[in-house]
N, C-alpha and C positions, 0 to 999 in steps of 0.2 A: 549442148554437145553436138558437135558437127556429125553428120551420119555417112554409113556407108554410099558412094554415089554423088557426093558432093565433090566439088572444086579444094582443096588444099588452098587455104587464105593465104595470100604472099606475107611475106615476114622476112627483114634482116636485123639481127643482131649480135651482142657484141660475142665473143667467144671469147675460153679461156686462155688461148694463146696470146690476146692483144688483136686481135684481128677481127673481120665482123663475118657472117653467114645469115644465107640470105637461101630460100626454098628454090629459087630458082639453081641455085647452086650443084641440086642433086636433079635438077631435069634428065632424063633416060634413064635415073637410077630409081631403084626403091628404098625409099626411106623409112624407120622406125623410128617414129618420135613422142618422147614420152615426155609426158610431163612428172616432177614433182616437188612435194616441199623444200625442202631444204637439206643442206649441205653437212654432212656429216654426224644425224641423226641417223639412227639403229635401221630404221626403214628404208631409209633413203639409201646409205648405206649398203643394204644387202642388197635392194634391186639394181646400183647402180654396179657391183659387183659381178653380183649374176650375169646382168648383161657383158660385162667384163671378160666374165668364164667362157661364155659362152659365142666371144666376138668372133671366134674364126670362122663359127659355121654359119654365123650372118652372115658373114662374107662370104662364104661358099654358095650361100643360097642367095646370092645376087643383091644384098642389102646393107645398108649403111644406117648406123644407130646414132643418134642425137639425143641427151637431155636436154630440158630447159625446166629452170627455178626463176625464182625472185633476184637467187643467189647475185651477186655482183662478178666480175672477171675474176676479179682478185681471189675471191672465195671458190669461188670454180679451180681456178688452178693449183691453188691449195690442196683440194678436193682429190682433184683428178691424180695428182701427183702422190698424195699419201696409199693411194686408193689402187696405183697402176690404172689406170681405164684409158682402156686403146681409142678410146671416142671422143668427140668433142662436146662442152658442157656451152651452153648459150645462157646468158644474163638477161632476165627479161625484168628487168625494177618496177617498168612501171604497168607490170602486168597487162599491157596491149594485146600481147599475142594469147596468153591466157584467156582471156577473155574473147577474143575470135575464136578460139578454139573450144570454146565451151569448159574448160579446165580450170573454173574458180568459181565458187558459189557456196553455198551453206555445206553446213557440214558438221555432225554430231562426234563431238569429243571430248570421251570421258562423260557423256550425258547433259555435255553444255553446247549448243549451238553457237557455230562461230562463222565467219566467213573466211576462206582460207584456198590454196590449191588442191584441186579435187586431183589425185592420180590415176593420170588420164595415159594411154595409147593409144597413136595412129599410126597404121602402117599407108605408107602415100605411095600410088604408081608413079613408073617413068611421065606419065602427062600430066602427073598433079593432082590423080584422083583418089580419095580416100576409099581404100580395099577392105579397111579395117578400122573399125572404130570400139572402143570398153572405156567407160569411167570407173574409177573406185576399184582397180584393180590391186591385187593381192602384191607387195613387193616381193615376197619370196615366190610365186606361179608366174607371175608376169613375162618376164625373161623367157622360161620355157615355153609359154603357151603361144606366145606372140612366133616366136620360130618355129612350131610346130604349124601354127600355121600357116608362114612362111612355105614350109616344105611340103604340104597337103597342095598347095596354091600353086608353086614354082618347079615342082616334080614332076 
């Protein structure tokens, strides 16, 4: 996992609109970018919701929300579209960026160790710096805490 004080690893990929995003993309902004498994599972689900609920006051508090999965485009928009989610979902297949990001690695489930995507957030300044870094967060606290501390941060 990449730490507070590090550089934000460059990254483009594809998105669900058919388009591609790339980290430079959000230079001068703040970005929120979370990692997680998959695409219309319970978990995944609620965090990508939450974040959802709670999109205006990201945007009020100066920041822009990104997922990224395994998921492919096609399943992203799928996703995004059943789902409403004001944000854009990134396809990362062949887990490149997961893996600079420290967001893949062992992981106990159901008391069987697997290898899988760990659910990860980073919040990245205007310069690309990580402000904020948690592995293995909560899908249902995650969304609040990460703007909470947004607004402790930006206030």
């Amino acid at each position: 996992m990449l730490a507070v004080g590090e550089k934000a690893p460059a990254f483009t990929l594809s998105d669900d609109c058919g388009g591609s995003c790339s980290l430079a993309d959000f230079a001068g902004k703040t970005l929120v970018l979370y990692f997680y498994p998959k695409d219309s599972t319970p978990g995944c689900t609620r965090q990508a919701c939450a974040f959802g609920a709670l999109y205006g006051q990201f945007k009020a508090a100066g920041a822009e929300v990104v997922g990224i999965s395994k998921d492919s485009a096609a399943s992203h928009a799928k996703f995004r579209g059943k789902n409403s989610l004001p944000f854009i979902l990134l396809s990362d297949p062949d887990k490149s960026v997961h893996e600079a990001y420290g967001a893949i690695g062992e992981k106990k489930l159901y008391g069987k160790v697997t290898v899988g995507t760990i659910r990860t957030t980073y919040v990245i300044d205007g310069d690309g710096n990580i402000v904020y870094a948690k592995a293995g967060v909560s899908p249902d606290s995650n969304p609040a805490e990460v703007l909470e501390f947004l607004k402790t941060r930006f206030y």
